[in-house]
C-alpha positions as CSV (number, residue, x, y, z in Angstrom):
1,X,-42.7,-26.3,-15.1
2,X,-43.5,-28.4,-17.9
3,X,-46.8,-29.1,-19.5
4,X,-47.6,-33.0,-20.1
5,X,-47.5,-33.8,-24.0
6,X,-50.1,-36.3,-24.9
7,X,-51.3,-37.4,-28.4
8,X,-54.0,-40.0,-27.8
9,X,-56.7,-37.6,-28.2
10,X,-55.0,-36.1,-31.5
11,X,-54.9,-39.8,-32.6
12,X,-58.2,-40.6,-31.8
13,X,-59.7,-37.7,-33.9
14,X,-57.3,-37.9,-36.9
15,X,-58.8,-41.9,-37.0
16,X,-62.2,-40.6,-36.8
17,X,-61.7,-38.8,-40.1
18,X,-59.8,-40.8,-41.4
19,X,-62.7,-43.9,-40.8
20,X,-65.4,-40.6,-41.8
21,X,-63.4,-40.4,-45.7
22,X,-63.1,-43.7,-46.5
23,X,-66.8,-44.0,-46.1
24,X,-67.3,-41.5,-48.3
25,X,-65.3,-43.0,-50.3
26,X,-67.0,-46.2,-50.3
27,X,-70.8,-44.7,-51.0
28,X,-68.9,-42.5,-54.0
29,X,-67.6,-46.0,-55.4
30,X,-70.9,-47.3,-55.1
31,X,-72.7,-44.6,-57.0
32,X,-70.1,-44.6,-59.6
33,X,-70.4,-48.5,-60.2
34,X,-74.0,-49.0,-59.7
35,X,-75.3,-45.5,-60.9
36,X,-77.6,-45.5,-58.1
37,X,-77.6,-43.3,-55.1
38,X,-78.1,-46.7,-53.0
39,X,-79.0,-50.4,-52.6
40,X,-81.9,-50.9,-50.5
41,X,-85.3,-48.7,-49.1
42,X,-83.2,-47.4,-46.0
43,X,-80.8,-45.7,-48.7
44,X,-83.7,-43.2,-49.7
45,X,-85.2,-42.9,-46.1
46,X,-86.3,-39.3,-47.1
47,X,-88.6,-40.4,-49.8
48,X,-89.0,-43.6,-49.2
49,X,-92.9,-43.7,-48.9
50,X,-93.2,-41.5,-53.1
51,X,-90.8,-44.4,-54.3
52,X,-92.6,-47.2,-52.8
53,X,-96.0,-46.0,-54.2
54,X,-94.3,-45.6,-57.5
55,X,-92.6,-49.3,-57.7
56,X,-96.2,-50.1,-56.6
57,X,-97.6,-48.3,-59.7
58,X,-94.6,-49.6,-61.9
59,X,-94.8,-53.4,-60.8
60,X,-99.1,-53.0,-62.1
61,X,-98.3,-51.2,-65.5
62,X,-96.0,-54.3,-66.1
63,X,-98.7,-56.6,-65.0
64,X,-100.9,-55.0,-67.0
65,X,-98.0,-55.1,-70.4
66,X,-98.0,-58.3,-69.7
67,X,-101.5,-59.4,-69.7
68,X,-102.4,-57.6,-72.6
69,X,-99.5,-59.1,-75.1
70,X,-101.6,-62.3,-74.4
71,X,-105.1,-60.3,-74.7
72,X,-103.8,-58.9,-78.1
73,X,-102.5,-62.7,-79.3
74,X,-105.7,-64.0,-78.0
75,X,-107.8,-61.4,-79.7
76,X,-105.4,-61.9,-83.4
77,X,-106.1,-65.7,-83.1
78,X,-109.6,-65.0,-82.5
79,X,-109.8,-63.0,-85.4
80,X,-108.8,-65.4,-87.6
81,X,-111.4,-67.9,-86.7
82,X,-113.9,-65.6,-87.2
83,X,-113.2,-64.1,-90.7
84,X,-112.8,-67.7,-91.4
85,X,-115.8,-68.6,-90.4
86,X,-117.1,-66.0,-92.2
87,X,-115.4,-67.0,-95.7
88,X,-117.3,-70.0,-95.4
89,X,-120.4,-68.5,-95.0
90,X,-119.7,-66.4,-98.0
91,X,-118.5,-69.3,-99.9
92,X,-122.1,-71.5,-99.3
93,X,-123.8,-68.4,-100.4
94,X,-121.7,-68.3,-103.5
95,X,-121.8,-71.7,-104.5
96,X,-125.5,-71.6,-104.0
97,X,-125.6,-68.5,-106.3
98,X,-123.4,-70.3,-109.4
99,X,-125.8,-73.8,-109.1
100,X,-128.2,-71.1,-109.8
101,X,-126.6,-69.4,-112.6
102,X,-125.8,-72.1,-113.9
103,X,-128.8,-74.3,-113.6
104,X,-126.6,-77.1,-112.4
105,X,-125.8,-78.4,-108.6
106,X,-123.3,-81.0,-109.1
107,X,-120.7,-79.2,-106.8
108,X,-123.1,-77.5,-104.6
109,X,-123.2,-80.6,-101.7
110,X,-119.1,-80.9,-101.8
111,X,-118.8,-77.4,-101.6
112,X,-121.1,-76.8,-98.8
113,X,-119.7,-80.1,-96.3
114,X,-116.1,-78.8,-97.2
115,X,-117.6,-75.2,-96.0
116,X,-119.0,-76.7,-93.0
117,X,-116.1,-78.6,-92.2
118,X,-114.0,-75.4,-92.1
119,X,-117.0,-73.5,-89.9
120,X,-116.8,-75.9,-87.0
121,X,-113.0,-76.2,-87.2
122,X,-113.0,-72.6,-86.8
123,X,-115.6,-72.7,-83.8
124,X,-113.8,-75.1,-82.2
125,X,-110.9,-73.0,-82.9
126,X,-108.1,-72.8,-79.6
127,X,-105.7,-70.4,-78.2
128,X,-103.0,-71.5,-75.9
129,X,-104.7,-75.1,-75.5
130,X,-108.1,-73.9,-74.7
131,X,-111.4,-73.2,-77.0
132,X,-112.0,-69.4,-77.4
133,X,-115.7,-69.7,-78.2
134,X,-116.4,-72.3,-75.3
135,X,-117.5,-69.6,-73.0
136,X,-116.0,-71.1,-69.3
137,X,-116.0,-74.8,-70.6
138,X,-112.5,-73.8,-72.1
139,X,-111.4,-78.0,-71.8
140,X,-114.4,-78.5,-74.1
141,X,-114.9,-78.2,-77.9
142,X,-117.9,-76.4,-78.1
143,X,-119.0,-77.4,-81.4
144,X,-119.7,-81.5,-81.5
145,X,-121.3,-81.7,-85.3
146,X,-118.7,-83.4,-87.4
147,X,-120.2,-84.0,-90.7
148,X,-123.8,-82.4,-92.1
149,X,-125.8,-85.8,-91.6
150,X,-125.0,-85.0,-87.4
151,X,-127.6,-82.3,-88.0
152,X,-130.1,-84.2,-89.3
153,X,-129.5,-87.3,-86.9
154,X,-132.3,-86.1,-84.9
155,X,-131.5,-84.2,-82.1
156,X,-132.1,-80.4,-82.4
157,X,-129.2,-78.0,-83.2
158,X,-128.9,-76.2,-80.1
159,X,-127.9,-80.0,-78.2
160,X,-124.7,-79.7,-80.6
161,X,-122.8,-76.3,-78.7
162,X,-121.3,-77.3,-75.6
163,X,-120.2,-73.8,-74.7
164,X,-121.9,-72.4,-71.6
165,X,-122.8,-69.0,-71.5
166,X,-119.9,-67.1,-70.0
167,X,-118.1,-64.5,-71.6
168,X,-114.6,-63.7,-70.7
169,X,-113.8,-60.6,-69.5
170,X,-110.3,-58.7,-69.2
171,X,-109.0,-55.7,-67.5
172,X,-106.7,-53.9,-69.6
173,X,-105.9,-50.9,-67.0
174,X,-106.8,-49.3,-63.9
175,X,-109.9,-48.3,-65.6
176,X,-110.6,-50.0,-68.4
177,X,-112.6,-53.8,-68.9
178,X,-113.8,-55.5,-71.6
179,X,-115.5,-58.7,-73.0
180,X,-113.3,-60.7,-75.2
181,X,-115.3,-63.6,-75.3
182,X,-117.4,-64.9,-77.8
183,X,-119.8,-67.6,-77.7
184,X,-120.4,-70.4,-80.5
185,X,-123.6,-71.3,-80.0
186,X,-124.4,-67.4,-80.6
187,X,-121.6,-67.4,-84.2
188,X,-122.8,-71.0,-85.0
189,X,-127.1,-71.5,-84.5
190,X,-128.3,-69.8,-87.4
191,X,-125.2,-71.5,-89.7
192,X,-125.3,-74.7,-88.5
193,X,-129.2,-74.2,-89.0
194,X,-129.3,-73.6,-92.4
195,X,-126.6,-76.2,-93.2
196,X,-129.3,-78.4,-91.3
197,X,-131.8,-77.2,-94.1
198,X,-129.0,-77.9,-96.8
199,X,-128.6,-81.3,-95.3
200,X,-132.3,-82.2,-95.3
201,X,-133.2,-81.0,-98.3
202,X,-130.6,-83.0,-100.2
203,X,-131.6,-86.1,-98.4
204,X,-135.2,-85.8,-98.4
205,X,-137.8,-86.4,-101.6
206,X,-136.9,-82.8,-103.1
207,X,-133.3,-84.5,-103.4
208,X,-130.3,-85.0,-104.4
209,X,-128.9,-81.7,-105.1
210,X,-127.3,-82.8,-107.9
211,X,-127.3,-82.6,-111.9
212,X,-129.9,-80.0,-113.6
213,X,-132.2,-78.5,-111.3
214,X,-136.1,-79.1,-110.7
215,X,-138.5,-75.9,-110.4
216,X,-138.7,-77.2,-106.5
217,X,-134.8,-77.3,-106.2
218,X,-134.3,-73.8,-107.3
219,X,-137.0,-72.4,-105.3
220,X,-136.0,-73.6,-102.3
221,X,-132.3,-72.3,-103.1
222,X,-133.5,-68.8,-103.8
223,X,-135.3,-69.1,-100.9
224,X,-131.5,-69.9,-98.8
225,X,-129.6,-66.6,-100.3
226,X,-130.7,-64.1,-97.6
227,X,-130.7,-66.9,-95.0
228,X,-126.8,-66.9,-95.7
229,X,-126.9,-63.3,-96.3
230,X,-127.4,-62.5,-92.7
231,X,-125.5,-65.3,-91.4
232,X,-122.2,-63.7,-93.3
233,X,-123.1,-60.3,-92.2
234,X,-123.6,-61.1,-88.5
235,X,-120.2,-63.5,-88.8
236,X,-119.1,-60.0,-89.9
237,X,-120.1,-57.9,-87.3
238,X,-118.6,-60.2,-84.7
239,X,-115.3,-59.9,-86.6
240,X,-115.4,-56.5,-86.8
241,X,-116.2,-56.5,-83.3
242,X,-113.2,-57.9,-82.3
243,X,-111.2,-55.7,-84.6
244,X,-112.6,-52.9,-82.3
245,X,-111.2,-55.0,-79.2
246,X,-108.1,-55.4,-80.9
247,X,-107.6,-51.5,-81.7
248,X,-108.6,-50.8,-77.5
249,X,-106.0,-53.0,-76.8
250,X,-103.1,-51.3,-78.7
251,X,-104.6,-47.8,-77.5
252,X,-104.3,-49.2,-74.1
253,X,-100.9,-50.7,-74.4
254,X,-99.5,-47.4,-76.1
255,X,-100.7,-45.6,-72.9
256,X,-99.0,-48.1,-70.6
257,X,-95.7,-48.0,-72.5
258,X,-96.2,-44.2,-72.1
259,X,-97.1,-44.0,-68.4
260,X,-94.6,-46.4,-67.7
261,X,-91.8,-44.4,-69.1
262,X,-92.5,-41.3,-67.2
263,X,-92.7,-43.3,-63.7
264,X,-89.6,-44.7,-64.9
265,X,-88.5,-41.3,-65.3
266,X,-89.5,-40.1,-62.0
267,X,-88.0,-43.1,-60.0
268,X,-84.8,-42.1,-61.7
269,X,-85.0,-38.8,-60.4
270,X,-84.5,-40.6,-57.2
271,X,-82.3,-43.4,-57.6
272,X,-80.3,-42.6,-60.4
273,X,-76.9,-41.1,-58.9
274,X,-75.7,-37.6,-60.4
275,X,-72.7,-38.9,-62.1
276,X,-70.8,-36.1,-62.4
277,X,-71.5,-35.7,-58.7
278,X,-70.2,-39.1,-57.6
279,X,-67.4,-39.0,-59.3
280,X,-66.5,-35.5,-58.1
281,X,-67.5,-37.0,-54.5
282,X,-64.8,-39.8,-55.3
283,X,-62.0,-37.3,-56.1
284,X,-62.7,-35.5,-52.8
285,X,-62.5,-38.6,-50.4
286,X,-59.9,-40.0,-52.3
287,X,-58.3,-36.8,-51.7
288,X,-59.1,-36.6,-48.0
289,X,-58.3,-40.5,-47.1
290,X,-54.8,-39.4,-48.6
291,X,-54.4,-36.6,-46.9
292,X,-55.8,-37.8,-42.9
293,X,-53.5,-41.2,-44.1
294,X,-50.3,-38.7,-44.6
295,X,-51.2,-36.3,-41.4
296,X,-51.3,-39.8,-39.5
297,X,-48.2,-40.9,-40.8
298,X,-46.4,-37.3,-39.9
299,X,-48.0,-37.8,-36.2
300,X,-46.6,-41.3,-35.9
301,X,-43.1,-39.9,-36.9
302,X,-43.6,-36.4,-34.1
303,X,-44.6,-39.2,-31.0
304,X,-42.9,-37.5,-28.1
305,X,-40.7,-41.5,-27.9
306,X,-39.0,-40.1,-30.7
307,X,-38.1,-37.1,-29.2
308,X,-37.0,-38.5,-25.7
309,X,-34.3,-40.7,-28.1
């Protein structure tokens, strides 16, 4: 008697491994050419919920980088208007000062419209094409004064800020908010004010401030010098105030840069492909595609047609 000799099923499980190694050998070339242990969510099914929440948390901290660059050029731009404004507070006080030393006010009225000039310019002062001290009416300058006789044209000071009274407010992390904004009307009143008095002053009997000065004239200037004392000092606390802004904001983007790079650590830990691994991985089912290919081959050579010839 003799038994039937059949090598389909032999066949059939030599392909199966042979189909099994070369997978292998695909998802070993992947990892060594993308360095990632795979392409898509379904690739990390195990962990796929701990990666999602942490792409969640990356895709915010970069939202956040993001915002805050523009906070932080906002916030230098806005610092600069304000010390600005704040020279030229310093230098009416000063000019004021020498016309008193020396008995003498030819230079004071130039000085002080040149100084006013550069105040409003500064108010009106704008940062990507909008006014930062317009409150929410960012399409409108919020100081209309152009030249000192505006502010003795009549109408009273306050009808010359156009700003509303909304602050801006920014969120620099998960936890942390601040107001940015700052408001003309509350830099500006008490400047434009006294440059009002200047103004009026000059024009009016007591006037022009100009040439040797009367008893009258240098009264009412020594009068002025703690008017603009305070209005330089509170021009400098609202600088300094924004200096403090400034400082939060590079705290706050150190943090980020640091929070960021220890998520970016831990979604390594998951997609980031052992190297020595997938190539090692590679070897094998190179190795074992070679192999089930030559065992294939020797079958194809041992078919029981062969033998019957």
């Amino acid at each position: 008697m003799i038994d039937r000799v059949s090598t389909a099923g032999n066949y059939s499980a030599i392909l199966a491994n042979l189909m099994a190694a070369e997978n292998r050998q695909t998802d070993a070339e992947n990892r060594v050419s993308s360095q990632k242990n795979g392409d898509s969510l379904k690739d990390y099914a195990p962990q796929v919920e701990t990666l999602t929440a942490m792409k969640s948390v990356d895709a915010r901290i970069t939202n956040y980088q993001s915002a805050n660059t523009q906070i932080a050029a906002k916030l230098t731009t806005q610092d600069g208007a304000l010390s600005a404004t704040a020279d030229a507070a310093t230098a009416v006080r000063q000019a004021i000062t020498e016309a008193l030393a020396n008995d003498n006010a030819d230079a004071l009225m130039q000085t002080v419209q040149g100084q006013f000039q550069s105040a409003v310019t500064n108010l009106n002062a704008q940062y990507d094409g909008k006014y930062l001290f317009a409150g929410g009416q960012v399409a409108t300058k919020p100081v209309s004064a152009t030249t000192l006789s505006d502010l003795t044209s009549g109408p009273p000071i306050s009808s010359f800020f156009q700003n509303d009274s909304f602050k801006v407010q920014a969120k620099l992390d998960d936890s942390t908010t601040v107001t940015t904004g700052q408001l003309a009307s509350d830099l500006g009143t008490n400047m434009l004010t006294s440059f009002q008095a200047l103004q009026a002053f000059d024009t009016g009997g007591s006037g022009p401030l100009s040439g040797q000065l009367t008893a009258s004239q240098r009264t009412f200037l020594q009068n002025q010098l703690a008017g603009w004392d305070q209005i330089g000092q509170d021009l400098t606390t609202a600088t300094a105030q924004n200096g403090i802004l400034q400082n939060q904001v590079d705290q706050v983007a150190t943090n980020l840069v640091s929070q960021k790079t220890t998520l970016t650590g831990m979604i390594g830990g998951i997609t980031d492909a052992d190297m020595a691994k997938a190539a090692t991985d590679l070897s094998n089912a190179q190795l074992s595609v070679q192999a089930t290919a030559q065992v294939l081959q020797v079958m194809q050579g041992s078919s029981l047609l062969n033998l019957l010839r």
